[in-house]
C-alpha positions as CSV (number, residue, x, y, z in Angstrom):
1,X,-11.3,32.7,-19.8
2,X,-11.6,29.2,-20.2
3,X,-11.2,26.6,-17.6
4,X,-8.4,23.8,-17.8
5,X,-9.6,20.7,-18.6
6,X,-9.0,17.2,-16.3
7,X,-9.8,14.4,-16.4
8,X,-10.2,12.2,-13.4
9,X,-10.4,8.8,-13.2
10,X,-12.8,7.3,-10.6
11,X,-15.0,8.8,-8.7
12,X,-14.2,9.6,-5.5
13,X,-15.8,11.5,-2.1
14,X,-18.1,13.9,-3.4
15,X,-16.5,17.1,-1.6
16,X,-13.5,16.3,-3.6
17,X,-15.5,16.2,-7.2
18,X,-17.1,19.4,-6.5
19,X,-13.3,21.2,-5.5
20,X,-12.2,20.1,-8.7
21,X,-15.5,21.1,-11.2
22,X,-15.1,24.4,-9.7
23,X,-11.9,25.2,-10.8
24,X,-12.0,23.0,-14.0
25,X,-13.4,21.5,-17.0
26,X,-13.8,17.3,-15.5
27,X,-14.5,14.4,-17.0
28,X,-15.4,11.9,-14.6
29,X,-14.5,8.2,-15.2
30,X,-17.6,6.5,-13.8
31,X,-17.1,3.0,-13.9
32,X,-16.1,1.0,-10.6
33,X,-13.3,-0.1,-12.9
34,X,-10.3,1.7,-14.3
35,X,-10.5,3.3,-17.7
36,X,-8.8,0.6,-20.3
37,X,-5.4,1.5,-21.8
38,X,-6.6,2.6,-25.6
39,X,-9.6,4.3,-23.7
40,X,-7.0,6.5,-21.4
41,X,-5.1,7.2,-24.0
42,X,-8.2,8.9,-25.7
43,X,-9.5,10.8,-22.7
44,X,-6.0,12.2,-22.2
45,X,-5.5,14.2,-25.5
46,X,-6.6,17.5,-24.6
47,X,-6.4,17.7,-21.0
48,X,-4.4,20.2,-18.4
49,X,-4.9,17.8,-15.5
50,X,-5.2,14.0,-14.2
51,X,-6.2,12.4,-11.2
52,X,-4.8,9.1,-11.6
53,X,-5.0,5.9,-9.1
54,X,-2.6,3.2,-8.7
55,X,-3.9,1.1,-11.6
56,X,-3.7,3.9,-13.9
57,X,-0.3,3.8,-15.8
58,X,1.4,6.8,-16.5
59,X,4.5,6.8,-18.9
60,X,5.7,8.5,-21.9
61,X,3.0,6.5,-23.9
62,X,0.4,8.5,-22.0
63,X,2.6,11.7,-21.6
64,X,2.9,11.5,-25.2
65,X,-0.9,11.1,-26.0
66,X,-1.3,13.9,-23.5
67,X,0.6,17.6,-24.9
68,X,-1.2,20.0,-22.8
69,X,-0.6,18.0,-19.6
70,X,0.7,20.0,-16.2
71,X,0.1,17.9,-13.6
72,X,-0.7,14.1,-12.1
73,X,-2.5,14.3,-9.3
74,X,-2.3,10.2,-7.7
75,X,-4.4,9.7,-5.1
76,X,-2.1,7.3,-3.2
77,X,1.4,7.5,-1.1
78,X,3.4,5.5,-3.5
79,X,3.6,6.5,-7.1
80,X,5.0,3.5,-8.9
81,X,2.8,3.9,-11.8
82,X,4.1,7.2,-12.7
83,X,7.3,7.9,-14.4
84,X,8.6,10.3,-12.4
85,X,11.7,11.3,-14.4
86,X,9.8,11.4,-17.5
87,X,7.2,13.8,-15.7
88,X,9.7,16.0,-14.2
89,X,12.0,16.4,-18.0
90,X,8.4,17.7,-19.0
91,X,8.1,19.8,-16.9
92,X,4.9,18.0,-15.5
93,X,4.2,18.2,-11.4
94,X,4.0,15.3,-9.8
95,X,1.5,15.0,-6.8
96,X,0.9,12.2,-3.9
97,X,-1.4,11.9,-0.9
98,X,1.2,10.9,2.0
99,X,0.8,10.9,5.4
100,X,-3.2,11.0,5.9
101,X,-3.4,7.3,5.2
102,X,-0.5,6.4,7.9
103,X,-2.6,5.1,11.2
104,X,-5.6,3.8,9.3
105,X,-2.9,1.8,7.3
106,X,-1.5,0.8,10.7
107,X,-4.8,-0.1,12.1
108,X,-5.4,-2.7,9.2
109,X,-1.6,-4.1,8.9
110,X,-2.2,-5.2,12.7
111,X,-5.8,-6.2,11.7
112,X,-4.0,-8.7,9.6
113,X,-1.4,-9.7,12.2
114,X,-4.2,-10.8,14.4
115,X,-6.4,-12.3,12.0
116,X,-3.9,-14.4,10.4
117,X,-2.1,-15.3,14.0
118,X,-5.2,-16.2,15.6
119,X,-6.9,-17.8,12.0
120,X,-10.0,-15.6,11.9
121,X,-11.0,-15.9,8.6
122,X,-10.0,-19.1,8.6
123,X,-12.4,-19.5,12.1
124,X,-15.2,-17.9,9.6
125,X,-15.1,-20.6,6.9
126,X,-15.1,-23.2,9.3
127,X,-18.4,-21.8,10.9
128,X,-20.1,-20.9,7.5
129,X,-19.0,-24.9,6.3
130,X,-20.9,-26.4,8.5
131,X,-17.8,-27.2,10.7
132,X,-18.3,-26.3,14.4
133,X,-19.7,-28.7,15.5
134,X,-18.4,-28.3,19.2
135,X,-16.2,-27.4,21.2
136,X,-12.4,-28.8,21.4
137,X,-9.3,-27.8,22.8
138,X,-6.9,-28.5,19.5
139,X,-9.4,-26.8,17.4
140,X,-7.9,-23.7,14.9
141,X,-5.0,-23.3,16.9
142,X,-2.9,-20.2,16.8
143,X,-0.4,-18.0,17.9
144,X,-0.7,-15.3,20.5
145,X,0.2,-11.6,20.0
146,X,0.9,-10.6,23.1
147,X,4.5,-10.4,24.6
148,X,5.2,-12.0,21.2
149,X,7.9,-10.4,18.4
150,X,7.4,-8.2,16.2
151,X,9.8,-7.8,13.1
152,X,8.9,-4.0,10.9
153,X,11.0,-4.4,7.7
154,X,10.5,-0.8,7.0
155,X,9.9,1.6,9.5
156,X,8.6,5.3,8.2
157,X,5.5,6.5,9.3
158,X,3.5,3.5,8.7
159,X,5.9,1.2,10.1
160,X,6.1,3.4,13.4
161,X,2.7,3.5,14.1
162,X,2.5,-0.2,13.6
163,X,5.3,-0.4,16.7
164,X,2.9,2.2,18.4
165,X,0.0,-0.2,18.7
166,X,2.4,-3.3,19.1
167,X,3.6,-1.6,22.7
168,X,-0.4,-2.0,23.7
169,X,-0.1,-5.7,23.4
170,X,3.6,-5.4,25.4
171,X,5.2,-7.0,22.7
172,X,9.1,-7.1,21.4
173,X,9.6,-4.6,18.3
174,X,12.4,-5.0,16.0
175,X,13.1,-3.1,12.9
176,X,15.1,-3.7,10.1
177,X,15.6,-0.6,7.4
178,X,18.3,1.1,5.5
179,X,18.0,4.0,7.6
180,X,18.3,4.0,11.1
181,X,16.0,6.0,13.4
182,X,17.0,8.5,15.9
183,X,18.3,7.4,19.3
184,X,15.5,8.9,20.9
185,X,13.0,7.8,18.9
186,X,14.0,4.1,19.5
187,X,13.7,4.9,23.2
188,X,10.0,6.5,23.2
189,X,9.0,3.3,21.1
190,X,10.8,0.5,22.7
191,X,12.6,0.0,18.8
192,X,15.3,-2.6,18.4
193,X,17.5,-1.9,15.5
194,X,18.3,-4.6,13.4
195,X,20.8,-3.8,10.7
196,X,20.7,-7.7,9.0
197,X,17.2,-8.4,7.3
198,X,18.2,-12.4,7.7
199,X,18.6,-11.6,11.4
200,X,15.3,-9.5,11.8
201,X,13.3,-12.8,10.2
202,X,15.0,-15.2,12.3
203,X,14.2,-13.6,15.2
204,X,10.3,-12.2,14.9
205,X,7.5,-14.1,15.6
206,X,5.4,-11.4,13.3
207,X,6.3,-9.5,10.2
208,X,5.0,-6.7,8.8
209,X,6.4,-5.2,5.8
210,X,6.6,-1.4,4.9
211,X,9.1,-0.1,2.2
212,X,8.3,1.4,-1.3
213,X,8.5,-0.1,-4.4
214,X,11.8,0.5,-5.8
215,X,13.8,-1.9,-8.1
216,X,16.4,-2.7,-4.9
217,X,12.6,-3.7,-2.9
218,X,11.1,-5.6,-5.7
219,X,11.2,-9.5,-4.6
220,X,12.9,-8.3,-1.2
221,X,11.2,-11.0,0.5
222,X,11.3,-14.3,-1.4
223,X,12.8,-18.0,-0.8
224,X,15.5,-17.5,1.1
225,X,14.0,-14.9,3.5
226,X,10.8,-17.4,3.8
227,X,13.6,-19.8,4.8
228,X,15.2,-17.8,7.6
229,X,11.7,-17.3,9.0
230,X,10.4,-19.3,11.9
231,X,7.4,-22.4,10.8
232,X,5.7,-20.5,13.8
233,X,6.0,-17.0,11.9
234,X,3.2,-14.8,10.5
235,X,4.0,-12.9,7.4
236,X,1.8,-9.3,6.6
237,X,2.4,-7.1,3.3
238,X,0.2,-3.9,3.3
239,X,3.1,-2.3,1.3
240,X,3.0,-3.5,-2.7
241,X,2.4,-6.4,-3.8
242,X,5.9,-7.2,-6.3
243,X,8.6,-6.6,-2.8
244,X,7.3,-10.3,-2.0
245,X,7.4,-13.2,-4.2
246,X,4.5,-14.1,-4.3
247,X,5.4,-18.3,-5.5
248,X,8.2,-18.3,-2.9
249,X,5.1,-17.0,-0.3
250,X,3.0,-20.1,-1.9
251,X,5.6,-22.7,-1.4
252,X,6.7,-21.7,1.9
253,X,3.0,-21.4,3.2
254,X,2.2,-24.6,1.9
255,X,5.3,-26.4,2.9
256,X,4.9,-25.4,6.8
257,X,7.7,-23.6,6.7
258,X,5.6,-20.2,7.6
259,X,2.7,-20.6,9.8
260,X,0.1,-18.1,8.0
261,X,0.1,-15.1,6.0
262,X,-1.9,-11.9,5.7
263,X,-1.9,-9.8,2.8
264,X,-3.1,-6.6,1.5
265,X,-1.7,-6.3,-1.9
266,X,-0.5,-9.0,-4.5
267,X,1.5,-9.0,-7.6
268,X,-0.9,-8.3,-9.9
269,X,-3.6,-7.3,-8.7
270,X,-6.5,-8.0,-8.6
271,X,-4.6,-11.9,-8.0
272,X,-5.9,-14.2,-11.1
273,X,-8.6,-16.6,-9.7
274,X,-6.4,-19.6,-10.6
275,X,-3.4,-18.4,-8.4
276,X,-2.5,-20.9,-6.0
277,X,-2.3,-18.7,-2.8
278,X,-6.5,-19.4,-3.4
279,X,-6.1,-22.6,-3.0
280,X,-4.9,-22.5,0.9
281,X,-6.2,-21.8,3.9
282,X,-3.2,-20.3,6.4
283,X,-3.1,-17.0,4.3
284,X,-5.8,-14.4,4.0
285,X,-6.0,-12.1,1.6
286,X,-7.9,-8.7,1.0
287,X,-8.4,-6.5,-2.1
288,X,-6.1,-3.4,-1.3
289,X,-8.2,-2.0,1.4
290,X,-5.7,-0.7,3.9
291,X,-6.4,3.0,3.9
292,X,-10.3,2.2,3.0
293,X,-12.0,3.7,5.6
294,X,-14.6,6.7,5.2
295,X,-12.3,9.4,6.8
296,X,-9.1,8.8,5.1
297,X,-10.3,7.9,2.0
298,X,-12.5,11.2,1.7
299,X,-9.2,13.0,3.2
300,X,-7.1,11.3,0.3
301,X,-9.8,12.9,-1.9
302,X,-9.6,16.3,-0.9
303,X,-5.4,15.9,-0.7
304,X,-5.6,15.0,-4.3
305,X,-7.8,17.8,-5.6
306,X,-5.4,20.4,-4.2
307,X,-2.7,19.1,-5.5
308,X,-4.8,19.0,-8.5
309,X,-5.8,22.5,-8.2
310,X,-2.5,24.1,-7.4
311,X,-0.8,22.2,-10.4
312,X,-3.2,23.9,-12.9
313,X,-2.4,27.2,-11.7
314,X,1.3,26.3,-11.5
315,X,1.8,26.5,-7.5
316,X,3.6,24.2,-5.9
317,X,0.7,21.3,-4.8
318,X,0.9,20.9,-1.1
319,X,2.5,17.5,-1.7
320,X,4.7,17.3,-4.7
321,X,6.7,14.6,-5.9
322,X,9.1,16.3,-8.1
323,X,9.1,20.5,-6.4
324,X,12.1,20.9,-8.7
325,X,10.0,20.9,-11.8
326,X,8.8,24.2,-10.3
327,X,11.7,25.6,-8.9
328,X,13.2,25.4,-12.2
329,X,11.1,28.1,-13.1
């Protein structure tokens, strides 16, 4: 009997690639940069299976190009890129990689609270300029983390294990989502519920964003959010890059009316060379690294090639987007 056919497109921790050639025909997209549009489109026709990223689009242009397709496979938490409603009227699964990327995604959100706070990168290029030259007590000034305020807009599993390692440097912890935690919960984690975003921004000395992309998150941060902030406040997005907008986040970093920023993501990505944010110093950004460390990017991996796996044979992956498309049958 014939194997199913997938395609998948990057590669990815080996132990992964060899779960998947096992139980399927692959194709491997080699390059370090994603297939082009006409190109996916082409490697799609005849194919039972994908393992898409972020920057691969998946709509009913692709689904379309794609007949014999069961199942997406993205190896990420969100799954913006995929049109979920179109998948699931075809009766294609839908799987993500939640969860396994939560505290390494913490660990680099707070990364960026202290760098940007305490102007590490900027400390860097000062150094590497010829710069130092001694010394001096008003020299890269920042702001201290400790016993400071945090504000989480967005508090799932990411956000609460950002508040985890906030309560190490005995700071304040606010929160601000559209679902409120348990009672107990806000106890074990010293959590202040905030129900007004404008209140949460006013307040926090830090602020670290963590919601999904939906259409009622897209541009949730932008000028008059930046304007209820303090000019002392630090401003992190590890979440996607389109909640913030990104030329209120220029103007109100440029202005002084934010103190630095730290981000993870940008809308688009990668950001054009010629995009102002470059052109300042109190904002550090990094190429969508969050969750890129050895163990949970191999773990992402293996999570994806089982959902993989499991779609092809029509079991329910062990994390599916859309479990109705099954049930249904």
């Amino acid at each position: 009997m014939a194997k199913p056919k997938v395609f998948v497109a990057r590669r990815m921790a080996q132990e992964a690639l060899d779960m998947i050639a096992q139980a399927a025909e692959m194709e491997l997209w080699e390059d370090e940069l994603p297939p082009p549009r006409d190109v996916l489109l082409q490697k799609v026709r005849d194919i039972d299976g994908l393992l898409s990223l972020l920057t691969d689009k998946v709509d009913a242009e692709l689904m379309d190009a794609a007949p014999k397709l069961r199942v997406v496979s993205n190896m990420a938490v969100g799954f913006d890129n995929i049109d979920v409603p179109e998948a699931t009227r075809r009766g294609i699964i839908v799987g993500n990689t939640p969860g396994v990327l939560t505290e390494t995604t913490a660990d680099f959100a707070f990364a960026l609270i202290m760098a940007a706070g305490r102007r590490v990168a900027e400390g860097d290029r000062w150094t590497r300029n010829g710069k130092w030259k001694t010394w001096g007590p008003m020299i890269l000034l920042g702001h201290d983390i400790h016993h400071a305020t945090l504000g989480i807009v967005g508090c799932g599993r990411i956000g609460l294990e950002v508040a985890k390692r906030a309560r190490g440097f005995d700071m304040k912890v606010l929160y601000y989502d559209t679902v409120r935690r348990k009672p107990e919960e806000e106890r074990e984690f010293g959590l202040e519920y905030v129900p007004n975003l404008h209140d949460l921004l006013s307040r926090a000395d830090f602020i670290t964003v963590h919601v999904p992309l939906m259409p009622e998150t897209r541009h949730l941060i932008s000028t008059a959010e930046f304007a209820a902030m303090k000019p002392t406040a630090v401003f992190v997005n590890t979440s996607r890059g389109p909640v913030v907008d990104q030329k209120a986040l220029y103007q109100a970093l440029k202005s002084g009316q934010i103190f630095a920023a730290g981000l993870d993501v940008t809308d688009p990505e990668p950001i054009p060379m010629d995009d102002p944010l470059l052109t300042l110093e109190n904002v550090i950004i990094a190429p969508h690294i969050a969750s890129a460390s050895v163990a949970t990017r191999t773990k992402m991996a293996l999570m994806a090639a089982a959902n993989l796996i499991a779609g092809l044979k029509g079991e329910m992956p062990p994390n599916c987007v859309n479990p109705e498309v099954l049930k249904k049958g």
